[in-house]
N, C-alpha and C positions, 0 to 999 in steps of 0.2 A: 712353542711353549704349550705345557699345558695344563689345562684350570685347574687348579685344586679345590674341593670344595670342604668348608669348613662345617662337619655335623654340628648342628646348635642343640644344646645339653641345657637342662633345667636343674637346679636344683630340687631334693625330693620333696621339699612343702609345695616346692610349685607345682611339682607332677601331681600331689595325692591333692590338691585344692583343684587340678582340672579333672581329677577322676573323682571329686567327690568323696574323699572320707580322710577319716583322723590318721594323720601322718603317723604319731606315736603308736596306735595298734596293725601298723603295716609290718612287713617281715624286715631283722632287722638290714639283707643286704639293699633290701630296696628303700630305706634311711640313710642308709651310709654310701651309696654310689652318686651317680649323677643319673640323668633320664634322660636320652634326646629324643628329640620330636617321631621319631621310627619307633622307637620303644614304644610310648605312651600311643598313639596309634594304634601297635600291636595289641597292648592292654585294651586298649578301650575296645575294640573289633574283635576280640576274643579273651575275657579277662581268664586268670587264673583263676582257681578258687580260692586263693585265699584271698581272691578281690571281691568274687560272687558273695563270699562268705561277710564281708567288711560293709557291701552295699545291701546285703539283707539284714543283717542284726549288729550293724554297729560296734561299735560305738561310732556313733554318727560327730562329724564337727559341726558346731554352731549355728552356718548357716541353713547345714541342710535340717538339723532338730529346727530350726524356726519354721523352713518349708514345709515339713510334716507335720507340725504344728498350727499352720496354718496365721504364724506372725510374726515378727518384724525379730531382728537379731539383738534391738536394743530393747523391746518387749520381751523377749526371753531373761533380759539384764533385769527388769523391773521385774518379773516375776521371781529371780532371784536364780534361773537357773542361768549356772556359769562353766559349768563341765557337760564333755561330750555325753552323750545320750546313747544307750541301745535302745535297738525296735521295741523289744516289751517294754523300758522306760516309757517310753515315747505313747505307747498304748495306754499304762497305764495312767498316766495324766491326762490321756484324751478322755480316759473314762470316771477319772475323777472329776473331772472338769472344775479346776478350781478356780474362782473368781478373778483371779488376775487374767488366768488363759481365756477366758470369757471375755473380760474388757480388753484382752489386746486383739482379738481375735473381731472383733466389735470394732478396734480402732483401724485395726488393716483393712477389713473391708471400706470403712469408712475413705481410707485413703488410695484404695483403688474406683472407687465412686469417684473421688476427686479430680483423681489422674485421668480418666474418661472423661470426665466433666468439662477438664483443660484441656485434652487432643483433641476433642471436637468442636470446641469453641477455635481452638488455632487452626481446624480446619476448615471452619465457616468464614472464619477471616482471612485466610491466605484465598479461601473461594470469592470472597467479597472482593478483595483485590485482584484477584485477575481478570474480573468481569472489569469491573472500571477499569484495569489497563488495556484490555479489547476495546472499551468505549472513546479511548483518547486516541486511536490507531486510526 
């Protein structure tokens, strides 16, 4: 007998959400095919230009405008923006710097302060505990 092995294929939101950018301004055969794990690979290890092009001036999807941004995806929502971003967008709001991008930008640090706060506090405690389980040995 012999093995056959089955290529595992993505659909295209899944492939342009692991490569990072807005499915809807991609080309439209790479919308309307499938992507297997080989393809996406090849892209990512050598993109096309019209990938190069997609990951330098956008239109960026959501997550990544909050990254550039410098805030949270549902900070983006409270500041009100809700559509994909190009780079000069993206610039130009850093350089307007308007009051909400200020306070979200204020609360993300604030919440990466926290999250440090907690991994080391969980790591003085799992260290606490394993001295006392050396001490019961």
């Amino acid at each position: 007998m012999t093995s056959h092995q089955n290529t595992q294929t993505m659909k295209p939101a899944t492939a342009a959400k692991k490569l990072g950018v807005y499915l809807e301004a991609t080309p439209a055969e790479f919308q309307e095919g499938v992507v297997s794990r080989s393809e996406l690979s090849a892209l990512q290890a050598d993109p096309p230009q019209w990938l190069q092009e997609l990951r330098a001036n956008g239109p960026h999807p959501r997550p990544v405008v909050a990254a550039k941004l410098g805030v949270s995806i549902a900070g983006l929502a409270r500041g009100g923006v809700t559509e994909p971003l190009t780079t000069e967008q993206i610039e130009a709001l850093k350089q307007e710097g308007p009051e909400w991008l200020q306070r979200e930008r204020a609360t993300q640090a604030e919440v990466r302060k926290e999250t440090v706060r907690i991994k080391e506090k969980h790591a003085e405690e799992a260290e606490r505990a394993a001295k006392a389980g050396e001490q019961h040995s």
